[in-house]
PLY file of the C-alpha trace (Angstrom):
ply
format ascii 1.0
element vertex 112
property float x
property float y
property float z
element edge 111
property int vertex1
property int vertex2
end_header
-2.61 -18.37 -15.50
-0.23 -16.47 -13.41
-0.14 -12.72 -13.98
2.65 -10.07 -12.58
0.52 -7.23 -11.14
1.27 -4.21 -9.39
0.44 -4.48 -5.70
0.64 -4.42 -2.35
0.54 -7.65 -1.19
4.12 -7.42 -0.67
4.95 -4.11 1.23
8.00 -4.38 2.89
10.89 -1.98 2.03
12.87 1.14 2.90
11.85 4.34 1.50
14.90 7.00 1.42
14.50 10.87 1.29
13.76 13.68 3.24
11.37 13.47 6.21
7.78 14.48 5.44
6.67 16.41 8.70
2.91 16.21 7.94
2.86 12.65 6.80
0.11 11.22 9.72
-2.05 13.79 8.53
-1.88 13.17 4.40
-3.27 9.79 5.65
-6.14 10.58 6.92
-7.86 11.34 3.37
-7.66 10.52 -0.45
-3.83 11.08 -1.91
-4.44 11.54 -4.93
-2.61 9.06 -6.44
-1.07 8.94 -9.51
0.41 5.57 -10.54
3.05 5.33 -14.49
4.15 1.99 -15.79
6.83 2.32 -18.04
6.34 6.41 -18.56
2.65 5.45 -19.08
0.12 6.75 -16.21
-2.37 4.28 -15.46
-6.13 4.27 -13.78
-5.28 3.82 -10.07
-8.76 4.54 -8.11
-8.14 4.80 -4.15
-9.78 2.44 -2.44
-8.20 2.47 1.14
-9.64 3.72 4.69
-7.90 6.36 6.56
-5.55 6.13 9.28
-8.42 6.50 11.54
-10.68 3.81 10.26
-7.54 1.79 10.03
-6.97 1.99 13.91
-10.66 1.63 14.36
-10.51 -1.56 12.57
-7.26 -2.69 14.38
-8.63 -2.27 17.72
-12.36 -3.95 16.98
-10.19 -7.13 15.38
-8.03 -7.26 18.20
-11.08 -7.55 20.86
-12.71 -9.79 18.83
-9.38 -12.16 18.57
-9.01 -11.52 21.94
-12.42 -13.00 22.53
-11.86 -16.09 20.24
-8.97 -17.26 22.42
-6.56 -15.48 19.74
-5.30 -12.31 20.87
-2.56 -10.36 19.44
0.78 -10.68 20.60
4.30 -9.65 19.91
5.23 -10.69 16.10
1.93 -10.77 14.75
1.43 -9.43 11.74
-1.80 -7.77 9.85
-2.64 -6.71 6.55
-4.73 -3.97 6.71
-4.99 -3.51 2.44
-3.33 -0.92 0.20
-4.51 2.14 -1.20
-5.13 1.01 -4.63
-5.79 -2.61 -5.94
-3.28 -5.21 -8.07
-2.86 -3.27 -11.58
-1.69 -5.81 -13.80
1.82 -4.93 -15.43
1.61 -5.79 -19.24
5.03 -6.32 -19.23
6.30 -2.92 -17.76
9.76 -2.85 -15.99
9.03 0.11 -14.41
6.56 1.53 -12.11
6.21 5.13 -10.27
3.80 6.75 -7.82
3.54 10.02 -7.07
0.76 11.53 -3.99
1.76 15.44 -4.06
5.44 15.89 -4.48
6.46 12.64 -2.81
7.31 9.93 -5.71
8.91 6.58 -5.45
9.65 4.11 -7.44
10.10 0.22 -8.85
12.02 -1.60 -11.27
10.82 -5.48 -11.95
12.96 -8.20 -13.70
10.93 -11.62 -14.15
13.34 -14.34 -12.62
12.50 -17.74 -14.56
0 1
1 2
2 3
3 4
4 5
5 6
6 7
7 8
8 9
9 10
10 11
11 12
12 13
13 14
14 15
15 16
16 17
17 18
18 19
19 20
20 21
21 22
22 23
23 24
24 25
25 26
26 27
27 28
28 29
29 30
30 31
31 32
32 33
33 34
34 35
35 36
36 37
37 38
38 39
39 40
40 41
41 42
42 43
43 44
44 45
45 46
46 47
47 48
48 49
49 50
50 51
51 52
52 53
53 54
54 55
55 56
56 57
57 58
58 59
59 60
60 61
61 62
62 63
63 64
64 65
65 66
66 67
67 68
68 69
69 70
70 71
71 72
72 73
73 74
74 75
75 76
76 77
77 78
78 79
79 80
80 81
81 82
82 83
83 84
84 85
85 86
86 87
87 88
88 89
89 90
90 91
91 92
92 93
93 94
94 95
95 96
96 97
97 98
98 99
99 100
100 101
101 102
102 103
103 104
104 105
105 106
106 107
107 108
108 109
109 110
110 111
């Protein structure tokens, strides 16, 4: 059974507003997330590595691709993981997500 879940398997997209000076560094710890379906706030429990360990792990993957004959080139892409894991939707059109004052935004429609 297919279910529509909140994630970030798909995280492409444009994020509009004003410029966050200090962003690099709000990435190197928790963000206190706070995730609402539908108005409703929902358990979201960070699970995500810092910047730092993120580059860490980018750079130990790429030596060890490197060594298998596979090294990274222009175009390639990796998924590093999100922040938070799939929360499932229960039917909500709506979805927010707030770390500090930043807060964005999704509306869903299911397309048959």
């Amino acid at each position: 059974m297919v279910e529509e879940a909140l994630d970030c398997f798909n995280s492409a997209g444009i994020v509009l507003g004003g410029a966050i000076p200090d962003w690099q560094d709000r990435l190197n710890g928790p963000l206190d997330l706070t995730v609402s379906l539908d108005g409703r706030r929902v358990a979201a429990t960070e699970q995500g590595a810092t910047l730092l360990q993120t580059e860490d792990f980018l750079a130990w993957l790429s030596i060890r691709a490197a060594d298998m004959g596979l090294p990274p080139v222009t175009g390639t892409v990796i998924i590093s993981g999100a922040r938070i894991g799939p929360i499932l939707l229960g039917g909500a059109r709506e979805a927010t997500a707030s770390a500090g004052s930043v807060t964005v935004g999704a509306s869903f429609s299911v397309v048959a």
